[in-house]
N, CA, C and O of each residue as an XYZ file, in Angstrom:
720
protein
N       0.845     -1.187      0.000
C       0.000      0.000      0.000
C       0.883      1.240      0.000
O       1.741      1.367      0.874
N       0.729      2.050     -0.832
C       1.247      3.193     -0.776
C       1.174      4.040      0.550
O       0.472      3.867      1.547
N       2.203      5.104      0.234
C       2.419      5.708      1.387
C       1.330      7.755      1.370
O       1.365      8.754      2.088
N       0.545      7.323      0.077
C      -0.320      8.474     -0.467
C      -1.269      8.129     -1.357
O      -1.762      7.013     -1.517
N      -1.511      9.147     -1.940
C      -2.606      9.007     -3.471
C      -1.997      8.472     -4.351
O      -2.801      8.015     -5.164
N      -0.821      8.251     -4.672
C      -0.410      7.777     -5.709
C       0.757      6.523     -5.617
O       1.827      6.472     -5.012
N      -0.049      5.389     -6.629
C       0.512      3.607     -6.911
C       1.291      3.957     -8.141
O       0.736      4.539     -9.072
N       2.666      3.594     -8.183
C       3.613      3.787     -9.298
C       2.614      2.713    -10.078
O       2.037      3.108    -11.091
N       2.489      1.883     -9.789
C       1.699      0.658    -11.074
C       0.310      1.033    -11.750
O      -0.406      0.368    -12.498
N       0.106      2.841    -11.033
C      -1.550      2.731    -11.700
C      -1.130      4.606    -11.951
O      -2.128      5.312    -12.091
N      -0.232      5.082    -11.984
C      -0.429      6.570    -12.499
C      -0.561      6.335    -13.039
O      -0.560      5.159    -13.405
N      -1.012      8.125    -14.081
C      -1.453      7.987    -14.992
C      -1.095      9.626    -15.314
O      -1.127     10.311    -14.291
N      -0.805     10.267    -16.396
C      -0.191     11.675    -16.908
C      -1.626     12.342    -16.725
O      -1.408     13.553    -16.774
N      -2.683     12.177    -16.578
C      -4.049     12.913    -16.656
C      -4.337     12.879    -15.404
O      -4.972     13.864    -15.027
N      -4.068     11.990    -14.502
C      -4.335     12.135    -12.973
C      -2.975     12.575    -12.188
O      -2.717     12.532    -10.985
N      -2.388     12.908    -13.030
C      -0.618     12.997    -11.815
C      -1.023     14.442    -11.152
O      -1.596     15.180    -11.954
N      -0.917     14.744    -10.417
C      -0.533     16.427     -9.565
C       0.289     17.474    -10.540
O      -0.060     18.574    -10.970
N       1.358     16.822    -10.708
C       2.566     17.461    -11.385
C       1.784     17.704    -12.966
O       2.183     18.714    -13.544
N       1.025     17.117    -13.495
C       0.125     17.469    -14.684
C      -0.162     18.641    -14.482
O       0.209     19.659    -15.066
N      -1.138     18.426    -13.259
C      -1.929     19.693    -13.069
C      -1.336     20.990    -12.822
O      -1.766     22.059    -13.255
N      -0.381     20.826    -12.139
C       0.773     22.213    -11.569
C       1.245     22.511    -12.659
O       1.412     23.725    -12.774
N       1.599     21.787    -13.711
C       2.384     22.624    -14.790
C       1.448     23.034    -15.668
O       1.979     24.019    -16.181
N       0.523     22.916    -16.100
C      -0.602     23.137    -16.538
C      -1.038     24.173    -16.698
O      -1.251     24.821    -17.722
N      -1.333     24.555    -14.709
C      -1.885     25.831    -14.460
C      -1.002     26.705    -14.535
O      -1.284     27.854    -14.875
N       0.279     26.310    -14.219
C       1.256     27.727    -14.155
C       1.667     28.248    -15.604
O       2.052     29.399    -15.812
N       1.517     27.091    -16.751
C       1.480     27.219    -18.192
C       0.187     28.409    -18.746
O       0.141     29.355    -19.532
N      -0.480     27.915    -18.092
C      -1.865     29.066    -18.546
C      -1.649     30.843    -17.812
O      -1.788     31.903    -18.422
N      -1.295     30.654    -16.414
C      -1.625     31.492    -15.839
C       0.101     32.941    -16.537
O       0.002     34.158    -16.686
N       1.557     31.914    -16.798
C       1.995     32.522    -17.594
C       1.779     32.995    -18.700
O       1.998     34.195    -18.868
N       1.253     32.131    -19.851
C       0.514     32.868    -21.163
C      -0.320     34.086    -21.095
O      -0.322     34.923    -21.998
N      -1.169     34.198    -19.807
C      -2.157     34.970    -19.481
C      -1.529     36.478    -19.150
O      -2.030     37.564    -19.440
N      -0.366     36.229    -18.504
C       0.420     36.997    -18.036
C       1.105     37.889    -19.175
O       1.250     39.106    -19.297
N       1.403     36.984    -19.820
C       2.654     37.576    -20.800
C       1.686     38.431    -21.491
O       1.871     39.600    -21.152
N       0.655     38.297    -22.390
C      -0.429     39.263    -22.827
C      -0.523     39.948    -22.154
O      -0.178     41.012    -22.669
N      -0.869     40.112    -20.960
C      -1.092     41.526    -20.299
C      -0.249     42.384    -20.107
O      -0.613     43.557    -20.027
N       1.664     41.892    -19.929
C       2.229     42.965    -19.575
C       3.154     43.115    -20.870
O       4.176     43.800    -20.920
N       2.465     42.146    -22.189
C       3.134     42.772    -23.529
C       3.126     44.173    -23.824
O       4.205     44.578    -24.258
N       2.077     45.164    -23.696
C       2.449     46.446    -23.758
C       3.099     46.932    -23.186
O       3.226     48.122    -23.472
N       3.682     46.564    -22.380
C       4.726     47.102    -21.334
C       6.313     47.192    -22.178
O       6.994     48.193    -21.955
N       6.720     46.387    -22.896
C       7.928     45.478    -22.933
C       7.907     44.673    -22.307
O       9.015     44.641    -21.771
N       7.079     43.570    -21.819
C       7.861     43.163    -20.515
C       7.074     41.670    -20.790
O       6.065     41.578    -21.490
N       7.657     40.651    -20.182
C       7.089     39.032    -19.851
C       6.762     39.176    -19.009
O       6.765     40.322    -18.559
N       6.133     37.804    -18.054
C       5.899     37.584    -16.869
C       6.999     37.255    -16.257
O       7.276     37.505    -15.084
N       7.830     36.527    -17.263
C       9.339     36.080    -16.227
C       9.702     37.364    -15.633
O       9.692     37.466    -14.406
N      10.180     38.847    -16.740
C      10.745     39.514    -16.026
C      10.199     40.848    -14.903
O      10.870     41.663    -14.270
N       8.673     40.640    -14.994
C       7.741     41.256    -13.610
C       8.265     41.128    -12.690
O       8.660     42.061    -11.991
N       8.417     39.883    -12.433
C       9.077     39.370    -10.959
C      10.570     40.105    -10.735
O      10.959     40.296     -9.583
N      11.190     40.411    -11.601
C      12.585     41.492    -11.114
C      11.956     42.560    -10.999
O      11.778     42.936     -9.841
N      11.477     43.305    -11.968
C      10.862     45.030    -11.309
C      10.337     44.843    -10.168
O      10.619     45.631     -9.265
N       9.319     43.604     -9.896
C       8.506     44.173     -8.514
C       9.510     43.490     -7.533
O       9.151     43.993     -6.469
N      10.099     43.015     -7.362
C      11.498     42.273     -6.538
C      12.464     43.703     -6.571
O      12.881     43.909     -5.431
N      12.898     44.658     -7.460
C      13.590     45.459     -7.274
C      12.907     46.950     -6.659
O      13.338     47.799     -5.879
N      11.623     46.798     -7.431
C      11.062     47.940     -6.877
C      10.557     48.223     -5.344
O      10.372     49.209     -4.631
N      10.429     46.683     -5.235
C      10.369     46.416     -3.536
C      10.978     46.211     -2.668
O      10.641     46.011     -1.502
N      12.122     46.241     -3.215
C      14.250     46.605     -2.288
C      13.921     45.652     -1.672
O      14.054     45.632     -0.449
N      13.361     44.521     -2.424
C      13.991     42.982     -1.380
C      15.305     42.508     -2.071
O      15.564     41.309     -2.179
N      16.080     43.440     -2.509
C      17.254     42.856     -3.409
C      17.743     44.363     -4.014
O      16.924     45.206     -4.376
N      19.436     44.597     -4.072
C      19.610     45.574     -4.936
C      21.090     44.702     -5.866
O      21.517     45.320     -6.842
N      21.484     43.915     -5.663
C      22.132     43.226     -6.634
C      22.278     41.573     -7.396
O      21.848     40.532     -6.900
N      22.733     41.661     -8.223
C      22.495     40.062     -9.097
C      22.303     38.873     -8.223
O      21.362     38.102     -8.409
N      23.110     38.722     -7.347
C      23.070     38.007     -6.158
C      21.766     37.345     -5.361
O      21.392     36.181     -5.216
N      21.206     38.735     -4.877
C      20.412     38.562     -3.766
C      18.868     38.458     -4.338
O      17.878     38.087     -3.707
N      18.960     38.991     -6.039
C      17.782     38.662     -6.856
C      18.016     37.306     -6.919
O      17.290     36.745     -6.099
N      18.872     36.345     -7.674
C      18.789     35.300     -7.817
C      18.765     34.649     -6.693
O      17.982     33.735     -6.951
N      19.164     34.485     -5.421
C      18.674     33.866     -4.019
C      16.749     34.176     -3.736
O      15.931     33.327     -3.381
N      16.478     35.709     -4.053
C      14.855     35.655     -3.192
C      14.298     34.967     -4.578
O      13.373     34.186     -4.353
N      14.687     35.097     -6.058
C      13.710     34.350     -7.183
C      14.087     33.450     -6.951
O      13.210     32.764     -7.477
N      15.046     32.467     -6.367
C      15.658     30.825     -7.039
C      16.026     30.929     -8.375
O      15.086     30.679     -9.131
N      16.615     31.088     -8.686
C      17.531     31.317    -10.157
C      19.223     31.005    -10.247
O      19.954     31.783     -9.635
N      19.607     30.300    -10.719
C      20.627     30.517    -10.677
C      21.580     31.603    -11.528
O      21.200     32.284    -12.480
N      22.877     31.585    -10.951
C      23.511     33.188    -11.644
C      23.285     33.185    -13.389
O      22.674     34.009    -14.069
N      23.833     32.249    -13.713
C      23.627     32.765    -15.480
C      22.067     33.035    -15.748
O      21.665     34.021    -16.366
N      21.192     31.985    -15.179
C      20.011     32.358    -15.841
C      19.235     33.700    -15.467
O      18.243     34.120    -16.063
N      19.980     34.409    -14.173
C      19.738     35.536    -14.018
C      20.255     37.013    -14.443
O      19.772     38.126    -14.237
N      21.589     36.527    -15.211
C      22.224     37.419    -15.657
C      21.629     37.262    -17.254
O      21.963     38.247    -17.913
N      21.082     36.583    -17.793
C      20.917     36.451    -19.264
C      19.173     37.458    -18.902
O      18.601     38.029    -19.830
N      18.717     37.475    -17.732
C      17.550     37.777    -17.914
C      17.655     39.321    -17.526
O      16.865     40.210    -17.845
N      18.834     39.432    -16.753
C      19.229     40.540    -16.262
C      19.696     41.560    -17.502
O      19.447     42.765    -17.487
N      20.369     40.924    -18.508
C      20.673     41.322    -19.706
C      20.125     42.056    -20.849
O      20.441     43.017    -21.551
N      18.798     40.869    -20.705
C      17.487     41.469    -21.706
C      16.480     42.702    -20.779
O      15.556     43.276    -21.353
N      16.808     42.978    -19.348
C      15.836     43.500    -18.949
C      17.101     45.036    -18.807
O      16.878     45.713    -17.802
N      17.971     45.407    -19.454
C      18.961     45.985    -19.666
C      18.735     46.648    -20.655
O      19.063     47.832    -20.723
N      18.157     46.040    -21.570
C      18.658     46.020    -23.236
C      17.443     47.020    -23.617
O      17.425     47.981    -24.386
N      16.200     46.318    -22.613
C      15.007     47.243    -23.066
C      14.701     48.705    -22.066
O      13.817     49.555    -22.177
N      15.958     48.559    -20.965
C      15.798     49.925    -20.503
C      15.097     49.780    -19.084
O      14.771     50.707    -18.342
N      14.964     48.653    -18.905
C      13.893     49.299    -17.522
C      14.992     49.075    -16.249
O      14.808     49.535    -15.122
N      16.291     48.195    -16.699
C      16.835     48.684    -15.345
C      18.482     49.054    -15.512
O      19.004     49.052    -16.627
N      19.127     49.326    -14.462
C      20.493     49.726    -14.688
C      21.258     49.104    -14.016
O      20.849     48.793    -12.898
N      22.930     48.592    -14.491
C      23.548     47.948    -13.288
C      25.136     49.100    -13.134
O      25.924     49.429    -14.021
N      25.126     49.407    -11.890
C      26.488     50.582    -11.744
C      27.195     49.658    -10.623
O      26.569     48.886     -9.896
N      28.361     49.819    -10.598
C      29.391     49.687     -9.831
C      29.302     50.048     -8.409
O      29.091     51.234     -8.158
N      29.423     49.246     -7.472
C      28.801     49.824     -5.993
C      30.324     50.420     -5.380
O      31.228     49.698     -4.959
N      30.350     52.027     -5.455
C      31.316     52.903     -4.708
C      32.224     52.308     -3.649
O      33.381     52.724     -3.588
N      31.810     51.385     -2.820
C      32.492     51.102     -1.571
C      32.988     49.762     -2.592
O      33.706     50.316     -3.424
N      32.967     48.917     -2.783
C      33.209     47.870     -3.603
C      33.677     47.625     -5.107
O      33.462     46.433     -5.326
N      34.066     48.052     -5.913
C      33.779     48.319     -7.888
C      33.348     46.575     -7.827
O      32.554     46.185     -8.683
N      33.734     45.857     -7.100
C      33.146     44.108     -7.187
C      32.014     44.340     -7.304
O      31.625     43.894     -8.384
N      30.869     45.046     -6.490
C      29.861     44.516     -6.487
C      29.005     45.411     -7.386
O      28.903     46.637     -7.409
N      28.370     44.379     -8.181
C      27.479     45.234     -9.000
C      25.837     45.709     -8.086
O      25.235     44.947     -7.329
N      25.549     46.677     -8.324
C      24.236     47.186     -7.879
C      22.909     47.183     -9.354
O      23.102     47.305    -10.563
N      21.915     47.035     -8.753
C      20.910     46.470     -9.464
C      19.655     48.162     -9.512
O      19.040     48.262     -8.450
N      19.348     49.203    -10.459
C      18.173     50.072    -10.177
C      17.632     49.525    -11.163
O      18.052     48.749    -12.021
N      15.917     50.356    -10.818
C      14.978     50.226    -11.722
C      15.208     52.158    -12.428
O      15.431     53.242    -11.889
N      14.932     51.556    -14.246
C      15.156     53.251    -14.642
C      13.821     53.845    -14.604
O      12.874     53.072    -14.456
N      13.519     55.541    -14.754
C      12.650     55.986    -14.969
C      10.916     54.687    -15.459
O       9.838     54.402    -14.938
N      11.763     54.295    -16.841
C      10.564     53.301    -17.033
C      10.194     52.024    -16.640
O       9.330     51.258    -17.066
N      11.343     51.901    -15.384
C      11.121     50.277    -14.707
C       9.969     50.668    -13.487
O       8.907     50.099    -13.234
N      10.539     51.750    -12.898
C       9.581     52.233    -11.815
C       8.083     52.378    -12.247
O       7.143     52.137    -11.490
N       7.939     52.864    -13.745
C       6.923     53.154    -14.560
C       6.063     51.744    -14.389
O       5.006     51.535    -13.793
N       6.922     50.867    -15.140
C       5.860     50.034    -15.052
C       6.200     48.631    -13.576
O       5.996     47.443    -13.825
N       6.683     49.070    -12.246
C       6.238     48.810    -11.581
C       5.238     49.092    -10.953
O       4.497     48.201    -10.538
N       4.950     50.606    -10.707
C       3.648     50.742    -10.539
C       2.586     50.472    -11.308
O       1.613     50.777    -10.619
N       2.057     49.895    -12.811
C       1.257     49.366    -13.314
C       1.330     47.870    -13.133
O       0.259     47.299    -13.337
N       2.314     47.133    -12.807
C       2.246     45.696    -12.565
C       0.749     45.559    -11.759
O      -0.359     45.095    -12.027
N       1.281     46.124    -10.811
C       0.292     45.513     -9.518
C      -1.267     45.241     -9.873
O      -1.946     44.265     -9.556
N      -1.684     46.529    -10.715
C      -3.392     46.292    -11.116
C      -3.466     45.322    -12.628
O      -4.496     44.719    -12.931
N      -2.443     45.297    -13.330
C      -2.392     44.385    -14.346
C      -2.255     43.084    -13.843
O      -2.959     42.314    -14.496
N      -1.421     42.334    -12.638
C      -1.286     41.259    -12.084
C      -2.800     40.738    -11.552
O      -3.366     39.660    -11.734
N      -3.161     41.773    -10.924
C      -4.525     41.833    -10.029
C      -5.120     40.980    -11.332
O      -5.233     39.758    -11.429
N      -5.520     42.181    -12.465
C      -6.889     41.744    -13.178
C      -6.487     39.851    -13.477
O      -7.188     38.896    -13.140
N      -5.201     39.826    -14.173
C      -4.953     38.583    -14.749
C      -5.431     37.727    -13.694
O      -6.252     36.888    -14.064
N      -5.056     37.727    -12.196
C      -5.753     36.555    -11.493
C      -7.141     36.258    -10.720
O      -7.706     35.321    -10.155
N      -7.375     37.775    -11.070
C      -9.060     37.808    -10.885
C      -9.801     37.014    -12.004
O     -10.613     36.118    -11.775
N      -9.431     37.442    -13.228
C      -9.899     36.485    -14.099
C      -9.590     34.988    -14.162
O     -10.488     34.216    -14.499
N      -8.607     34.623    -13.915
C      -8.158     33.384    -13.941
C      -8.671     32.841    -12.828
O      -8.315     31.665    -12.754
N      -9.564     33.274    -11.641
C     -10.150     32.901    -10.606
C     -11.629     33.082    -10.559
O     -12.349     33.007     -9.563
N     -12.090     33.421    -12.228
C     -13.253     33.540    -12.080
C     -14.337     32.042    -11.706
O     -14.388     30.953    -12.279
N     -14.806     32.370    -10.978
C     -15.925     31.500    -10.416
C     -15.548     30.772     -9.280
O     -16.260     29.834     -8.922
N     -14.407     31.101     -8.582
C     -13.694     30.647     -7.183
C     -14.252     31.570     -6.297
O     -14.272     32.724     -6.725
N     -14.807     31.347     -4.943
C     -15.585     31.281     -3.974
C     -14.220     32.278     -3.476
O     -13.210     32.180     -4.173
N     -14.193     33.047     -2.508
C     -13.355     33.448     -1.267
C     -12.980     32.198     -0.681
O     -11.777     31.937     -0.701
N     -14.015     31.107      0.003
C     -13.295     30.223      0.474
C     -12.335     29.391     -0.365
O     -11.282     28.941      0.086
N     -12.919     29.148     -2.071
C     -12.049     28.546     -2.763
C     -10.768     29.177     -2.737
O      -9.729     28.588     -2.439
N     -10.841     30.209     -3.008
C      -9.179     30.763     -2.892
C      -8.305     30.833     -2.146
O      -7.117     30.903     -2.459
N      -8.948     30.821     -0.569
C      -8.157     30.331      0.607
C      -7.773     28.742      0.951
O      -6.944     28.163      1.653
N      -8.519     28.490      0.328
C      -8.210     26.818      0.300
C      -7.205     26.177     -0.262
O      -6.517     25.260      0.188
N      -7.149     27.003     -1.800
C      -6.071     27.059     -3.052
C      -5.206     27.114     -2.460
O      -4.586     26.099     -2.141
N      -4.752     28.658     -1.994
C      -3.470     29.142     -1.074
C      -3.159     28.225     -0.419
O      -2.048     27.704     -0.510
N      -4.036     27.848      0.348
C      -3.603     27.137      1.780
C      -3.261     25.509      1.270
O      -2.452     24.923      1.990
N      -3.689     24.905      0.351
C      -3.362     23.929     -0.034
C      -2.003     23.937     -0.809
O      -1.221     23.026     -0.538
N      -1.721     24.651     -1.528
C      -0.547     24.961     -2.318
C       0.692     25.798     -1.495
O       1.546     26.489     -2.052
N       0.588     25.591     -0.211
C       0.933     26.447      0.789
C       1.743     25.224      1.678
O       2.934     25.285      1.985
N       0.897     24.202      1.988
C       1.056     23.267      2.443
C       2.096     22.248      1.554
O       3.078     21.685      2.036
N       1.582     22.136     -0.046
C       2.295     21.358     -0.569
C       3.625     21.670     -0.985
O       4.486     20.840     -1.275
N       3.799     23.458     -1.005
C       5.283     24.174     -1.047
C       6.333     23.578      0.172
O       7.481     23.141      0.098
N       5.317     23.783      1.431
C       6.114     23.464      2.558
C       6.469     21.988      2.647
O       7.398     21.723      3.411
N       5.958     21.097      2.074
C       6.253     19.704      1.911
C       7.662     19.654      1.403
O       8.452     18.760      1.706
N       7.895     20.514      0.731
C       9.020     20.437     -0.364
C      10.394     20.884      0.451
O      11.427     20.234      0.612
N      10.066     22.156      0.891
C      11.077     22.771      1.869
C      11.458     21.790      3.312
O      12.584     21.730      3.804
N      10.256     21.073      3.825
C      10.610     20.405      4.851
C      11.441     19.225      4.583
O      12.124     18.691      5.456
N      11.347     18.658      2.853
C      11.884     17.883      2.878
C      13.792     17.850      2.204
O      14.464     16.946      1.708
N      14.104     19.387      2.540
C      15.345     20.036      1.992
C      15.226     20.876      0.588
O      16.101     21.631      0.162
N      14.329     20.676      0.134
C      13.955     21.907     -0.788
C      14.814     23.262     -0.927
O      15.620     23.607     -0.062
N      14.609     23.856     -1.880
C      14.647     25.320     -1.410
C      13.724     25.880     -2.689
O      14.060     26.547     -3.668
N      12.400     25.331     -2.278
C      11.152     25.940     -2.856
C      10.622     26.887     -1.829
O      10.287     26.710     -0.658
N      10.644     28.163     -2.760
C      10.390     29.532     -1.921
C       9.526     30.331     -3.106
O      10.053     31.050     -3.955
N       8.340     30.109     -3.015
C       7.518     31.410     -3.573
C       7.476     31.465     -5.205
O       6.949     32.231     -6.011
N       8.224     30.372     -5.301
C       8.206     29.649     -6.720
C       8.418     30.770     -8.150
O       7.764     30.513     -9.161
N       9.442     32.097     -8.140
C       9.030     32.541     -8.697
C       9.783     32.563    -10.143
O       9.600     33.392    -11.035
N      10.524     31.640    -10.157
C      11.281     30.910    -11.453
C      12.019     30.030    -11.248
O      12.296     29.638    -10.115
N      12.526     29.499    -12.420
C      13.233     27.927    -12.689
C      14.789     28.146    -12.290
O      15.625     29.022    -12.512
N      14.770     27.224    -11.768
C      16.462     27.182    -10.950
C      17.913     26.746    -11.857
O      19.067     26.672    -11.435
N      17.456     26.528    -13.059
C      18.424     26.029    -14.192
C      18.334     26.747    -15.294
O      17.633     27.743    -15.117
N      18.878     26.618    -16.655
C      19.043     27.586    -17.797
C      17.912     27.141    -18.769
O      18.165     27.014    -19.967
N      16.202     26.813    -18.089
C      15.906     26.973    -18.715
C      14.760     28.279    -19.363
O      13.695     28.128    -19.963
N      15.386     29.388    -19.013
C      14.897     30.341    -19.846
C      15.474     30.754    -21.094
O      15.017     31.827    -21.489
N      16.244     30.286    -21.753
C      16.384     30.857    -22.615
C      15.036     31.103    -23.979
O      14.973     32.179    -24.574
N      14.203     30.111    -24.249
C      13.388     30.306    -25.152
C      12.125     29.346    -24.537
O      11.470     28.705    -25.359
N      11.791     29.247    -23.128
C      10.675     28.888    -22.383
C       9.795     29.947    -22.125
O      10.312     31.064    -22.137
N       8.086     29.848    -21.797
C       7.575     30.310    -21.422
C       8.229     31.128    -20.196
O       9.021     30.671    -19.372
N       7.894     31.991    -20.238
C       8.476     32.988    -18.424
C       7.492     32.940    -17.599
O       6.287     32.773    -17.784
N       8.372     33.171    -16.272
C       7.469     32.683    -15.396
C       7.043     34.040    -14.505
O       7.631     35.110    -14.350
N       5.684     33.502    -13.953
C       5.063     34.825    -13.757
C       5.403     35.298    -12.343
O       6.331     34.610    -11.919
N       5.016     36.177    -11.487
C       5.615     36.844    -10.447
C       5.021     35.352     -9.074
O       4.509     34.251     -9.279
N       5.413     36.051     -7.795
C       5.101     34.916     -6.761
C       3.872     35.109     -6.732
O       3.485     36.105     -7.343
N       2.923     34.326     -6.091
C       1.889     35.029     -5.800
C       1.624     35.886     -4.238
O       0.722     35.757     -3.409
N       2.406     36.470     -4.259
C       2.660     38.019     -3.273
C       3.026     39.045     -4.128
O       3.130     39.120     -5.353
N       3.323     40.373     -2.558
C       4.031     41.199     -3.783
C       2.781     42.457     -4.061
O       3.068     43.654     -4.062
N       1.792     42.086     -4.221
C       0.539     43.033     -4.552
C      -0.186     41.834     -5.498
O      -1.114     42.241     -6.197
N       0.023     40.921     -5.556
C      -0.206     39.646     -6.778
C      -1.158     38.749     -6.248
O      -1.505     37.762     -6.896
């Protein structure tokens, strides 16, 4: 007898969990990326403006520790979010080692529009979920995060992929915190 819901001799890809999780986070990114296409911007790289705009991080480092990212895949993203202007990297005065991380004129710009563009996308994507459904959601997906961490994890807030695969993947959308 298994030790859960699931008999290696009877899964099945339509009943697995892991179906369903990638699934939803597949939709809820697509959903994403449309909304903050007028921006310049993906959903992968939301999660740095509102991560920078919210000084839980001011260099390459301490972004890739609060997203889970590792350094290249944060510097390649760090790169493109460079290229289009919304942020800047200068030399930190006390250090020339350490690079420092701002948001420019138009990163701040569209950090403050994230928040009600994030909003609508998961209001809609929650249409016909109860208040209690949504606390349940949380709290279930809350529980199954912490499964992960208790068991040495370092699943935190899930707010991108820990290996190189962004280069030509869907991006991933912000945590769900944040104003989100």
């Amino acid at each position: 007898m298994p030790d859960g819901p699931y008999n290696a001799d009877e899964i099945h890809l339509e009943s697995s969990l892991g179906y369903y999780l990638t699934k939803a986070r597949n939709v809820l990114v697509e959903r994403m990326d449309r909304a903050v296409k007028p921006l310049g911007l993906t959903a992968q790289q939301i999660g740095v403006i509102l991560v920078l705009s919210a000084q839980r991080a001011s260099t390459p480092f301490e972004l890739s520790r609060v997203m889970s990212y590792d350094s290249g895949s944060m510097t390649r993203l760090l790169d493109r979010l460079e290229k289009k202007g919304f942020i800047v990297r200068t030399r930190s005065d006390a250090d020339r080692r350490m690079v420092k991380l701002e948001l420019t004129p138009q990163g701040h710009e569209a950090a403050r529009q994230l928040p009600s563009l994030g909003a609508a996308v998961l209001n809609e994507q929650l249409r016909g979920f109860s208040a209690a459904d949504h606390a349940a959601l949380l709290d279930l997906l809350g529980r199954f995060i912490a499964n992960g961490i208790d068991a040495g994890g370092s699943a935190c807030c899930g707010v991108g992929p820990s290996q190189d695969s962004l280069e030509d993947s869907p991006e991933e959308p912000p945590p769900g915190h944040g104003g989100q």
